[in-house]
C-alpha positions in Angstrom: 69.7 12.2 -2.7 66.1 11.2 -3.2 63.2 13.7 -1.9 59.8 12.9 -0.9 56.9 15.2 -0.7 54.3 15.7 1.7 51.5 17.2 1.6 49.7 17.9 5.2 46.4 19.1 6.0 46.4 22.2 7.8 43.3 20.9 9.8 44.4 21.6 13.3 48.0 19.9 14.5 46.7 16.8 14.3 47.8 15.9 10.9 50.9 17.8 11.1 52.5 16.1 14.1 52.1 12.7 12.7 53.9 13.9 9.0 56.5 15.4 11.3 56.9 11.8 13.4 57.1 9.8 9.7 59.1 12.3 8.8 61.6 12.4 11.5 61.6 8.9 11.3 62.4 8.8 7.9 65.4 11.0 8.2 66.8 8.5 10.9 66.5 5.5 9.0 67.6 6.8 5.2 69.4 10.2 6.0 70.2 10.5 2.6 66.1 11.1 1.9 65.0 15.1 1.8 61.7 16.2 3.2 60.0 18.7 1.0 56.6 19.9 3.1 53.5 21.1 1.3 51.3 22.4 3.5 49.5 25.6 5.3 50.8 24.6 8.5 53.3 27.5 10.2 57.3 26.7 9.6 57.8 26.6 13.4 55.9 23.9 13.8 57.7 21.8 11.9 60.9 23.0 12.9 60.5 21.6 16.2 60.6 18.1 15.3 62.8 17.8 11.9 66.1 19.5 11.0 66.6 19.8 7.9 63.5 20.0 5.1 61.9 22.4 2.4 59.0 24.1 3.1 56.4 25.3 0.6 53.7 27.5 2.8 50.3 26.5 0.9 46.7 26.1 1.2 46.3 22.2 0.1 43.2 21.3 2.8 40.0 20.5 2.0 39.0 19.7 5.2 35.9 21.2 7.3 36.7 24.9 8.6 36.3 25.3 12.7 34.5 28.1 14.6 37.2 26.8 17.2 38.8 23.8 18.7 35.3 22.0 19.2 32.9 23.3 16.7 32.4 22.7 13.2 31.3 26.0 11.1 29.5 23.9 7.8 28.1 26.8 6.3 31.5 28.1 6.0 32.9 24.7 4.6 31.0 24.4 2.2 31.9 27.5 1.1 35.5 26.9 0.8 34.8 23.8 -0.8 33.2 25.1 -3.8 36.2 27.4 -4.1 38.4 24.7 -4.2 36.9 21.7 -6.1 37.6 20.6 -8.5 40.9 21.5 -8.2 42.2 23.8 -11.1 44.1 23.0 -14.3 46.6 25.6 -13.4 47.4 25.4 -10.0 47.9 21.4 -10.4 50.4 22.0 -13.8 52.4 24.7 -11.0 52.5 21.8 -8.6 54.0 19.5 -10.9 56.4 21.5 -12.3 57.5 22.3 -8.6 57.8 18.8 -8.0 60.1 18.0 -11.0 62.3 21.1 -10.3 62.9 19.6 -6.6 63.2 16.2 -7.9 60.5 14.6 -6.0 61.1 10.9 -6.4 57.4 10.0 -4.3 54.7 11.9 -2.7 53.2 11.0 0.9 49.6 12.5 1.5 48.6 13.1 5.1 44.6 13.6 4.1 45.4 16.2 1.4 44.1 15.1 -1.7 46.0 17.9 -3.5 48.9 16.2 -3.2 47.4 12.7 -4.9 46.4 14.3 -8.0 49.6 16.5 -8.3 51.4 12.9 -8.1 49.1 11.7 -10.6 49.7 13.8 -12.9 53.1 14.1 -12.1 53.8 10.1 -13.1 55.2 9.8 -9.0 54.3 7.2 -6.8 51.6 8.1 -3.7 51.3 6.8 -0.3 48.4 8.0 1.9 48.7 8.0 5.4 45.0 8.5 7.6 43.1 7.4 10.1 39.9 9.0 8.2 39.5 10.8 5.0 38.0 13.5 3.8 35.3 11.9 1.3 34.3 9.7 4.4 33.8 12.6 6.7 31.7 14.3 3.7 29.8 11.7 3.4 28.7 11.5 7.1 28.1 15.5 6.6 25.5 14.4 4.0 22.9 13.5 6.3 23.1 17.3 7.9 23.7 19.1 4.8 23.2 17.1 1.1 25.5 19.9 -0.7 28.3 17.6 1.1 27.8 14.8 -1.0 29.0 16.2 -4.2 32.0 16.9 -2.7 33.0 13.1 -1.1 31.8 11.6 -4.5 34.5 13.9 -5.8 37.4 12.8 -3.8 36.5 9.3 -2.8 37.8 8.3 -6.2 41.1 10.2 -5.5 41.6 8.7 -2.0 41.4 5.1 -3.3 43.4 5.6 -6.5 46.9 5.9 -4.0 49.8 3.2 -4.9 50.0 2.6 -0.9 47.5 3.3 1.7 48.5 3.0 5.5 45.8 3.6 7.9 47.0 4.5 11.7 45.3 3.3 15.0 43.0 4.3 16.1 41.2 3.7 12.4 37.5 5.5 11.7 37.0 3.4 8.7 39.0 0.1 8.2 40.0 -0.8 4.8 40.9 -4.1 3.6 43.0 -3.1 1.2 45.0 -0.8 3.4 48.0 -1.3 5.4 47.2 -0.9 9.4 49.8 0.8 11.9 50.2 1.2 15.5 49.5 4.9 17.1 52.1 7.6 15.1 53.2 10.2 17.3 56.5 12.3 17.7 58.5 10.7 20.6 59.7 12.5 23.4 62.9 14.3 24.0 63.5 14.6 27.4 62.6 13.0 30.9 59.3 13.6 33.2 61.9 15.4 35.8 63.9 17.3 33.4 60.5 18.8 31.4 59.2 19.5 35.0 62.3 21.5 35.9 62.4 23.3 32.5 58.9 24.8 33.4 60.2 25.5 36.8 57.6 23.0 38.8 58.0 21.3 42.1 58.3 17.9 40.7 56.0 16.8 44.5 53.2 18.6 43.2 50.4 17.1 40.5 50.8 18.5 36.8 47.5 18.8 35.0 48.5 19.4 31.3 45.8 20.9 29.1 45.8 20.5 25.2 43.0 21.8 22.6 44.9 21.3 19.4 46.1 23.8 16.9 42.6 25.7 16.9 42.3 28.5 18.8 40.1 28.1 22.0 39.4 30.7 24.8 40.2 29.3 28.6 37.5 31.2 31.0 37.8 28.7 33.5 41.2 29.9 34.1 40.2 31.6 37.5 38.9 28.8 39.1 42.3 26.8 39.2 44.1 29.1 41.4 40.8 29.1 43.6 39.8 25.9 44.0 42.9 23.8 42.9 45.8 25.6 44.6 47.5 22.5 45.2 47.7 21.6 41.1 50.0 23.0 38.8 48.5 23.7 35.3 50.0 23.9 32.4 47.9 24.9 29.1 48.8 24.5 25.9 48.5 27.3 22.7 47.1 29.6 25.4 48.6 33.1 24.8 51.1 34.8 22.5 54.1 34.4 25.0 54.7 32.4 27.9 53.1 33.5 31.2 51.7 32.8 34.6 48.2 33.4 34.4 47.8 33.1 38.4 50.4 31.2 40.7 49.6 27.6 39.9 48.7 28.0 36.4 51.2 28.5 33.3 50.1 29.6 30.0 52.0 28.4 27.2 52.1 30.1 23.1 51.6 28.2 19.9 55.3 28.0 19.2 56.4 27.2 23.0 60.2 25.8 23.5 58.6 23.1 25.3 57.8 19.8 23.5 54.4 18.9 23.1 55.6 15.0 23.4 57.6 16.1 26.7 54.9 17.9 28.2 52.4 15.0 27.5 54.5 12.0 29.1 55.5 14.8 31.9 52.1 15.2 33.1 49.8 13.1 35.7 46.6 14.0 33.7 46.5 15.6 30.0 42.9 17.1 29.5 42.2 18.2 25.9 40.3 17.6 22.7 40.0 13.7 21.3 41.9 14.4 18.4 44.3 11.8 16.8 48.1 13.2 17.7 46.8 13.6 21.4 45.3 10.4 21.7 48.1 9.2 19.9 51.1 11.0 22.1 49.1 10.0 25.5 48.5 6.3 24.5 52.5 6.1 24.4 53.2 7.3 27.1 50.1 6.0 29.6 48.9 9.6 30.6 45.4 9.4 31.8 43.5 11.4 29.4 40.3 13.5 29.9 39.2 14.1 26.5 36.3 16.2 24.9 34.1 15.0 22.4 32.4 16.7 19.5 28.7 15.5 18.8 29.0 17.3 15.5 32.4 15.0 14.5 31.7 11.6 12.8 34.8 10.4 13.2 34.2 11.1 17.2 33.0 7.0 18.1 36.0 5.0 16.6 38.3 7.3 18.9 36.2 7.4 21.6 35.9 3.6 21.3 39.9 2.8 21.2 40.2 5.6 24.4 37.8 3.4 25.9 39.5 0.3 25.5 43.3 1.7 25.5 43.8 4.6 27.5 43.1 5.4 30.9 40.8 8.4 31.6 37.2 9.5 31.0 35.1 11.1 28.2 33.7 14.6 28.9 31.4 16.9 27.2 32.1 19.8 24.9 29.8 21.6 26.2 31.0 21.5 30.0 34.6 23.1 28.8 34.0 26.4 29.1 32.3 26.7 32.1 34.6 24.6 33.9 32.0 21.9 34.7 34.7 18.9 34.0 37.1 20.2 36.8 34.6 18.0 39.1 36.1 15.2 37.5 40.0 16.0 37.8 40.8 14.3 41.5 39.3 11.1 39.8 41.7 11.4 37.1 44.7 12.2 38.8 43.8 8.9 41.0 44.2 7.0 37.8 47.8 6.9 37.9 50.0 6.3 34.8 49.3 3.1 32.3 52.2 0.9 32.7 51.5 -1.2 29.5 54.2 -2.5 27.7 56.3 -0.1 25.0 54.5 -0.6 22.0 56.4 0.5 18.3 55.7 3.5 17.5 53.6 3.5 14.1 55.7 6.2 12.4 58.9 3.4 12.5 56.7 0.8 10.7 55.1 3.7 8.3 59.0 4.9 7.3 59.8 1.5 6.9 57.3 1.2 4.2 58.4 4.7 2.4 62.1 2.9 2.4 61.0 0.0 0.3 59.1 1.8 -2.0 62.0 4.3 -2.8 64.2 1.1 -3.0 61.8 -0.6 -5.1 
């Protein structure tokens, strides 16, 4: 049985959920392939999606640290950077020495450059998987805060010295030299009717589903949807510690809900959230219009806003109208959208497992 690493960023859910849709590709495709996970993401959330797997709970990101799901705390980035690079002699001899003892035959890098320079030195094969890296998003930083640039000359070498690089629609920076793939995202599980029912929903009535990634992110609007929507059911994502009705019309969902985030996506008429990549990626499958938040402060905010633009159905709102609620003015134009009824495109996560496949054969 051959293994393969990952190593995930633990930069929101982002990251995660497309490792988990390679992943669980993988383990269709060539069953007799073992998943070992690197990463500072919870179990749980990976438990969802794959069945069988190792898990190794660590802190391999490198990536900028959030006040929450929509701001960017540099000061506090920086910080953790300079803790963390270069990367130690010890902890990367530990790494490879776990990676021989599990028999790691290749390593897979979803943006954590840990994980390339434990393959390097452990002599294994490295495939990178992004949309945008690390020493890119530095070097935008730059202009805000020089100390970045020490830290993206750092890792830009490490990023480029991979033995396969596969970059997923939508792409912030397009390499030649890399392999392009259509949007990864976990598929779905069940049916629009059957999620509906699960969450005990009329299936007559409009379902506005409301995602903000794997960063926490207070809802104080919440009031305002019994008041003024009472005819929408709302369903919001990572909301509280267990699963509750916040008022009649609006359910609030934990981190670790038994619902699918896939399911809930391709079950709603509207998903509102932040424009990060496994939303975009999840609602661009399954033709959800999407009302989508975007960070000034995020460089790699334009090339998604741009393939939203051209892709998905929906509208781009601020940031800063979330909390106050402002956006709801625009949720009966949204929910006029109607679903995209584009033609099934292959999931990226297929043609990225294909690719792990040859290399292992190879």
């Amino acid at each position: 049985m051959a293994s393969v690493a990952f190593f995930v960023t633990a930069h929101g859910f982002g990251h995660a959920s497309r490792a988990c849709a390679v992943a669980q590709t993988l383990a269709r495709i060539a069953p007799d392939t073992r998943v070992e996970l690197f990463t500072g993401i919870p179990q749980w959330y990976f438990s969802q999606s794959l069945k069988e797997f190792g898990y190794h709970r660590m802190d391999c990101d490198t990536g900028p640290i959030q006040k929450d799901a929509l701001t960017t705390d540099l000061a506090a980035t920086l910080k953790k950077l300079d803790e963390d690079i270069p990367f130690s002699r010890k902890r990367l001899d530990s790494l490879v020495s776990k990676l021989q003892r599990l028999h790691c035959a290749m390593v897979v890098c979803d943006i954590a450059p840990l994980g390339i320079a434990a393959a390097r030195d452990a002599g294994l094969p490295c495939i990178l998987i992004e949309n945008f890296t690390w020493d890119w998003i530095y070097a935008e930083l730059a202009a805000r805060d020089p100390n970045f640039e020490r830290f993206s000359s750092f890792l830009k070498p490490l990023f480029a010295s991979v033995d396969l690089h596969i970059q997923s629609t939508p792409v912030c920076r397009p390499s030649t030299s890399a392999k392009q793939v259509n949007p990864i995202s976990r598929s779905p599980r069940h049916s629009a009717p059957d999620t509906r029912k699960a969450l005990a929903l009329d299936p007559g009535r409009p379902l506005v589903f409301i995602t903000m990634g794997g960063v926490p992110q207070g809802h104080p609007y919440v009031g305002s949807l019994e008041t003024k929507f009472s005819g929408i059911d709302f369903v919001i994502a990572g909301a509280s510690r267990t699963e509750h009705r916040a008022a009649r019309n609006v359910l609030m969902l934990p981190p670790d809900s038994i619902h699918y985030h896939p399911d809930l996506v391709r079950a709603a008429d509207v998903v509102i959230g932040k424009a990060g990549y496994s939303t975009i990626a999840e609602v661009f499958h399954a033709g959800s219009p999407f009302g989508y938040f975007v960070r000034d402060d995020s460089p790699e905010m334009p090339p998604l806003v741009e393939f939203l633009r051209d892709n998905v159905k929906g509208l781009a709102l601020q940031a800063t109208d979330y909390p106050s609620g402002d956006w709801l003015a625009h949720l009966q134009g949204l929910l006029s959208e109607g679903k995209d009824a584009r033609q099934e495109v292959e999931n990226g996560a297929i043609q990225c497992a294909r690719m792990i496949v040859e290399r292992l054969s190879s």
